[in-house]
C-alpha positions as CSV (number, residue, x, y, z in Angstrom):
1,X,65.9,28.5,44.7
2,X,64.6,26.2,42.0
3,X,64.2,28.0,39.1
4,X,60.7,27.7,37.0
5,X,60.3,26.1,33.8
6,X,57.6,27.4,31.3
7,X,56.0,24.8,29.9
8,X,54.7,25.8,26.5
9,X,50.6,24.8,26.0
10,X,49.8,23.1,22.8
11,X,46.7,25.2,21.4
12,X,43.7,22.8,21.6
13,X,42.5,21.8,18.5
14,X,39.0,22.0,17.8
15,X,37.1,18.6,16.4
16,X,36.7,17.9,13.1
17,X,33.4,18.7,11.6
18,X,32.0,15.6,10.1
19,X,31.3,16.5,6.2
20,X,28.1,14.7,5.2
21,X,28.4,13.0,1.8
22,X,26.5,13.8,-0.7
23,X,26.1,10.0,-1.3
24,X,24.6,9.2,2.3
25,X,22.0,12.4,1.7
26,X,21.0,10.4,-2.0
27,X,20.5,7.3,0.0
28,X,18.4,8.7,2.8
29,X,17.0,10.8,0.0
30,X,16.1,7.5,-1.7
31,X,14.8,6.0,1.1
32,X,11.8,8.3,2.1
33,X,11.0,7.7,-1.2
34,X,10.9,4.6,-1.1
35,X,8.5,4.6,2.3
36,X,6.5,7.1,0.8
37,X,5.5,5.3,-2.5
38,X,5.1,2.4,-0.4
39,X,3.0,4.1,1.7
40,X,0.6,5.1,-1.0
41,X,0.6,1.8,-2.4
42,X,-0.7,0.4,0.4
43,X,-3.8,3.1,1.2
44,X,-4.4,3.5,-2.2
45,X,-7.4,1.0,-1.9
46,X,-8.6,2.7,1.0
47,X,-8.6,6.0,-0.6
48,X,-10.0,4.2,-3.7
49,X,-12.9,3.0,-1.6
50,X,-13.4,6.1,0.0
51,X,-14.0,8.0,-3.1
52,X,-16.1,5.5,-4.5
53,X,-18.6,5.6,-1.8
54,X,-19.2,9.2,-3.0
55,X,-19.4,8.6,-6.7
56,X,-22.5,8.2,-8.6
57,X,-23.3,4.7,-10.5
58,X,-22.4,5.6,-13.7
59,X,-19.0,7.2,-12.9
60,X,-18.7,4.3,-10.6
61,X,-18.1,2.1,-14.1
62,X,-16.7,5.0,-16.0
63,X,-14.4,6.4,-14.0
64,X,-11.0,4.9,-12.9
65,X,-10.0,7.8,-10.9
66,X,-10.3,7.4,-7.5
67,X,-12.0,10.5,-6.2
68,X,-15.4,11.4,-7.8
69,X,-16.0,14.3,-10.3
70,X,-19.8,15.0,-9.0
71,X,-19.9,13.5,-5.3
72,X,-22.6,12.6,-3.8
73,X,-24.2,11.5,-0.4
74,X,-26.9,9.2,-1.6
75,X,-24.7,5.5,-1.5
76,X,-25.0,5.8,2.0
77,X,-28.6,6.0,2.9
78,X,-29.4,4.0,-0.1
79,X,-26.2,0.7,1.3
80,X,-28.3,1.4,5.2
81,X,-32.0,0.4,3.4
82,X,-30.9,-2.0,0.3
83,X,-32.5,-4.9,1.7
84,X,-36.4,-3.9,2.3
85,X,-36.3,-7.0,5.5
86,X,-33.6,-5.9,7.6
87,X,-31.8,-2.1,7.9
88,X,-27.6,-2.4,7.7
89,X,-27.7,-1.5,11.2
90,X,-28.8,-5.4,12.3
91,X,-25.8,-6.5,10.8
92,X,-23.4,-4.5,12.8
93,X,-25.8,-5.5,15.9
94,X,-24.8,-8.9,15.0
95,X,-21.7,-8.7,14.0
96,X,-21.0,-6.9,17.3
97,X,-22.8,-9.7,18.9
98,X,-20.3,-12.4,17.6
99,X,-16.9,-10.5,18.1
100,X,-17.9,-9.5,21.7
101,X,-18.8,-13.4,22.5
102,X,-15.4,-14.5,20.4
103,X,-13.5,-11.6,22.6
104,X,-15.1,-13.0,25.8
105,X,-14.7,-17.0,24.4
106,X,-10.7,-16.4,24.0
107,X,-9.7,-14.8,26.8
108,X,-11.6,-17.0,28.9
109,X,-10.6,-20.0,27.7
110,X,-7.1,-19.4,25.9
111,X,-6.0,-17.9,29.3
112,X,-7.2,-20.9,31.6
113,X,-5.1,-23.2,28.3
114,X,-2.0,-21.0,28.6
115,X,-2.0,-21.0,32.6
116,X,-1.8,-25.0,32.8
117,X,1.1,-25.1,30.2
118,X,2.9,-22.0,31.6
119,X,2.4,-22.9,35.6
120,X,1.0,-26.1,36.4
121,X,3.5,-29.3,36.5
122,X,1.6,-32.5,35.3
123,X,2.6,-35.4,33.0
124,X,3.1,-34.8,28.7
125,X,3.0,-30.9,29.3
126,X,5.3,-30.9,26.5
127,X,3.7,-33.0,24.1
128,X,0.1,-31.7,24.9
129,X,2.1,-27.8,23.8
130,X,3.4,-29.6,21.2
131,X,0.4,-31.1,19.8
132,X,-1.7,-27.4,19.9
133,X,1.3,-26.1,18.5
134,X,0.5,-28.5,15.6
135,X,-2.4,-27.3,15.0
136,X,-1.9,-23.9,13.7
137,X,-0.7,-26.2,10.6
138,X,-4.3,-27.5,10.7
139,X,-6.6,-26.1,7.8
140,X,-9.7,-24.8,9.0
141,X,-11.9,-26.2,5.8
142,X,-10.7,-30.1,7.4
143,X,-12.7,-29.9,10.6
144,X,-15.7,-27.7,8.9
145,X,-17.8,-30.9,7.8
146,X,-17.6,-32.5,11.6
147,X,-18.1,-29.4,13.3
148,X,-20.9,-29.0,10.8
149,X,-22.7,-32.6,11.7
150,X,-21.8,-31.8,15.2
151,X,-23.5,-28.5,15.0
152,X,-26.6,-29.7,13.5
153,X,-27.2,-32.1,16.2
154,X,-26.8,-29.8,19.2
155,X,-29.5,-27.6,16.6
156,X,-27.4,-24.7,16.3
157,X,-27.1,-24.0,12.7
158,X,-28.5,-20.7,11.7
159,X,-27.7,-19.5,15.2
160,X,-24.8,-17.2,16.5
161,X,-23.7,-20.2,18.8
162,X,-21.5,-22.6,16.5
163,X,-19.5,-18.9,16.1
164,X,-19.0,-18.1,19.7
165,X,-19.2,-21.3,21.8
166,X,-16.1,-23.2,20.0
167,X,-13.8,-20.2,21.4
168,X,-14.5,-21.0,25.2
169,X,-12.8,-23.8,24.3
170,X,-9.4,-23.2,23.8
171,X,-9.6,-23.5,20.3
172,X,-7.2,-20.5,19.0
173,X,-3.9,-22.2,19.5
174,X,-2.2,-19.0,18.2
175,X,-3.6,-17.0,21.2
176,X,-2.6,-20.0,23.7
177,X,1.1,-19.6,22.5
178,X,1.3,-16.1,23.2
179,X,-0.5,-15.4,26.6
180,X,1.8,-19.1,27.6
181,X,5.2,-17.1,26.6
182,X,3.9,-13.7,28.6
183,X,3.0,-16.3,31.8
184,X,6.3,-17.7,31.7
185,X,8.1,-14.5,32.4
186,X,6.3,-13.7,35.4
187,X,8.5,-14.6,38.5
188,X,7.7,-18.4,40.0
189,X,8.0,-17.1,43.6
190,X,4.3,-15.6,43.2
191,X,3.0,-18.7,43.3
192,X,4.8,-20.2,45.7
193,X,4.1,-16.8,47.8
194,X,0.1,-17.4,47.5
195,X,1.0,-21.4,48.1
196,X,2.0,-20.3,51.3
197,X,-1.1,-18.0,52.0
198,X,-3.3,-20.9,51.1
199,X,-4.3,-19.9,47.1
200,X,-4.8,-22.8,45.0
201,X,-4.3,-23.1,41.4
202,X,-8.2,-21.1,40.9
203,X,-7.1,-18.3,43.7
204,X,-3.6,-17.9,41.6
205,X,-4.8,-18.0,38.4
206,X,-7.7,-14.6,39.0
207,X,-5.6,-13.2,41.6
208,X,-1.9,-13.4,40.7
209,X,-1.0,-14.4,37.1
210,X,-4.4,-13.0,35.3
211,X,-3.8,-9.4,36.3
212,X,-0.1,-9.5,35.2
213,X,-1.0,-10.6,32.0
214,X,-2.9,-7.8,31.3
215,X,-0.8,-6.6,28.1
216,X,-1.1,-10.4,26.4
217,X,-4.7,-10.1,27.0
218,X,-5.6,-6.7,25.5
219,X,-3.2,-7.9,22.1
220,X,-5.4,-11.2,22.3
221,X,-8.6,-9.2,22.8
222,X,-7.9,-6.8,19.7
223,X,-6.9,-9.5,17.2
224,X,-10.0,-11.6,18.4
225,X,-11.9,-8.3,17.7
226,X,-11.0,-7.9,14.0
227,X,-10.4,-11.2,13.2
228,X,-14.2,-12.4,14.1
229,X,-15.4,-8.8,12.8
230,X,-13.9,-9.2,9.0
231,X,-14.7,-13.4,9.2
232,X,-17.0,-14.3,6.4
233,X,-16.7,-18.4,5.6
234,X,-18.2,-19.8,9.3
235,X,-20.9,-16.7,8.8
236,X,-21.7,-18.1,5.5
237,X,-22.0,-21.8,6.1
238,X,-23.8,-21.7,9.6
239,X,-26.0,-18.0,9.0
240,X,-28.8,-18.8,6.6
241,X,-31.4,-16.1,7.5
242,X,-30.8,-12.3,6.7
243,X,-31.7,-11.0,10.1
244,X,-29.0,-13.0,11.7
245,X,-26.3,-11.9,9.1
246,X,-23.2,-9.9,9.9
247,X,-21.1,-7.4,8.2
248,X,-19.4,-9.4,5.9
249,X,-22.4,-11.7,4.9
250,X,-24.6,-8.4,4.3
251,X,-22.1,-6.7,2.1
252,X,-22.2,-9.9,-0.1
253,X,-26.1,-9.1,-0.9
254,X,-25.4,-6.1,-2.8
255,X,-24.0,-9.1,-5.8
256,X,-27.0,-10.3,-6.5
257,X,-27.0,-13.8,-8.9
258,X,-26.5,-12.1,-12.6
259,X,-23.3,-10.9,-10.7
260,X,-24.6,-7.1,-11.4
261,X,-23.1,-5.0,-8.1
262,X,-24.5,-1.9,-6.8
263,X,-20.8,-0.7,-6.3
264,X,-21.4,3.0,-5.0
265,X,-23.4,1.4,-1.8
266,X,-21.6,-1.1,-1.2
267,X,-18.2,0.9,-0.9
268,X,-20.4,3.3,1.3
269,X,-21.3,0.0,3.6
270,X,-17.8,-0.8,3.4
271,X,-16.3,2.4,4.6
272,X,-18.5,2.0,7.6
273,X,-18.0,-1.4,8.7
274,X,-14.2,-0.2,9.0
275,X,-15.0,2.7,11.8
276,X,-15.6,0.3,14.5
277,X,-11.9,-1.9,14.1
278,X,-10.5,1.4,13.7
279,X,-12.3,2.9,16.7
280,X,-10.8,-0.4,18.3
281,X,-7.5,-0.6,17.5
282,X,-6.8,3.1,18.4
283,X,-8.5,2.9,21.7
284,X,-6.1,-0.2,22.6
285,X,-2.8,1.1,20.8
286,X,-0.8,1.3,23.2
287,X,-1.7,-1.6,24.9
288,X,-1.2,-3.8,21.9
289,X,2.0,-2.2,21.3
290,X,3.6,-3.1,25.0
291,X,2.6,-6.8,25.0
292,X,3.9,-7.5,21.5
293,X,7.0,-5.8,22.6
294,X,7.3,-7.9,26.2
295,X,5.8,-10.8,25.2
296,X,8.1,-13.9,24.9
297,X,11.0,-11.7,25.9
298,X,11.7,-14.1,29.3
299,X,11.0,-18.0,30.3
């Protein structure tokens, strides 16, 4: 009979417990720091503007602090009636006006642009992308004097059309690059798919790639949104009367010509011509987030 054989167990040995350096807790340390002062750097404007909406005139001058030693509430119903014509409210009417038809202008037309260079086959595709790649490079102050001329002969100066029609036209190349890379990652057999069921390139384009480019068009949309809310040049060159101003164009009337500013209002005006971007951008977060993240990932 075959005669057992102990064998002896090694005791099992426990793991190490990582020691954490007193160097690597300096530089983490060191680094909120750092994102913290940065941090405050960056919304110290906004918290300068804030208090200055609630200071009076002649701490306004006085005082370099930012919050206000005696606050008050009078800089914003005096910024809503400063001009005797026209309330504050008509200029967010308008601006609203322009930034919805600028909205509507680029998704319309940047879309129908980036579906002919993402899914359509015809001749120079890639020098046509090339050449409205090009024209990011292209100042905006080059084409102002023949848009101008062109502009006054259709009779649209001092109207909210020279601010809204150009968009319907494809002309935000920026926005055509990015909703192109997001159609080129959508599978080709969906088109072939509604080929066979009889869609043409209209039927494809609303039924097929439009919908699954949702994510490109709501990061389109929000840009669109603050860019043509927080535009003042085009306002100020095509916008001559005060009932048709915007935002931007009516806080420039509180610098009248001897350059005196009523500061207090003005910062008031200011802190409320931010609530609808922000209003904006939090309702789409999310969706902005997920098509800067998939865009241009595939194609």
């Amino acid at each position: 009979m075959a005669q057992q054989v102990a064998v002896p167990v090694r005791p099992r040995r426990s793991p190490p417990t990582r020691v954490r350096r007193p160097r690597l807790r300096g530089r983490v340390a060191l680094w909120h720091v750092g994102v913290l002062v940065a941090v405050l750097v960056i919304i110290y404007p906004v918290l300068w503007m804030l208090g200055t909406s609630f200071k009076p005139a002649v701490e306004v001058i006085s005082s370099i602090r930012p919050w206000p030693t005696h606050p008050t509430l009078d800089n914003y119903p005096d910024g809503w009636t400063s001009n005797p014509n026209v309330t504050f409210g008509r200029f967010f009417v308008n601006s609203l006006i322009v930034a919805t038809g600028t909205v509507a202008g680029n998704l319309f037309g940047c879309s129908l642009a980036a579906f002919a260079f993402a899914r359509l086959r015809f001749r120079f595709r890639g020098f046509f992308f090339a050449i409205m790649i090009g024209t990011i490079l292209l100042p905006y102050h080059v084409l102002l004097i023949p848009q101008y001329v062109i502009f006054k002969q259709f009779g649209w100066i001092n109207t909210f059309l020279p601010l809204i029609v150009p968009h319907f036209l494809a002309t935000e190349a920026f926005f055509i690059f990015l909703i192109t890379q997001f159609m080129r990652g959508i599978p080709a057999e969906l088109d072939e798919a509604a080929a066979i069921d009889g869609c043409g390139p209209w039927r494809t384009y609303l039924r097929i790639v439009l919908p699954l480019t949702r994510p490109a068009l709501i990061t389109t949309s929000i840009f669109s949104f603050i860019w043509a809310w927080n535009d003042f040049f085009p306002q100020l060159i095509y916008l001559n009367d005060t009932q048709k101003f915007t935002v931007p164009r009516g806080l420039s009337l509180f610098i009248d010509q001897t350059s005196a500013a009523s500061y207090g209002p003005m910062m008031a005006m200011s802190m409320l011509a931010m609530v609808p971007v922000l209003l904006f951008f939090l309702a789409f977060q999310r969706l902005l987030v997920e098509g800067a993240a998939t865009t241009g990932l595939k194609g």
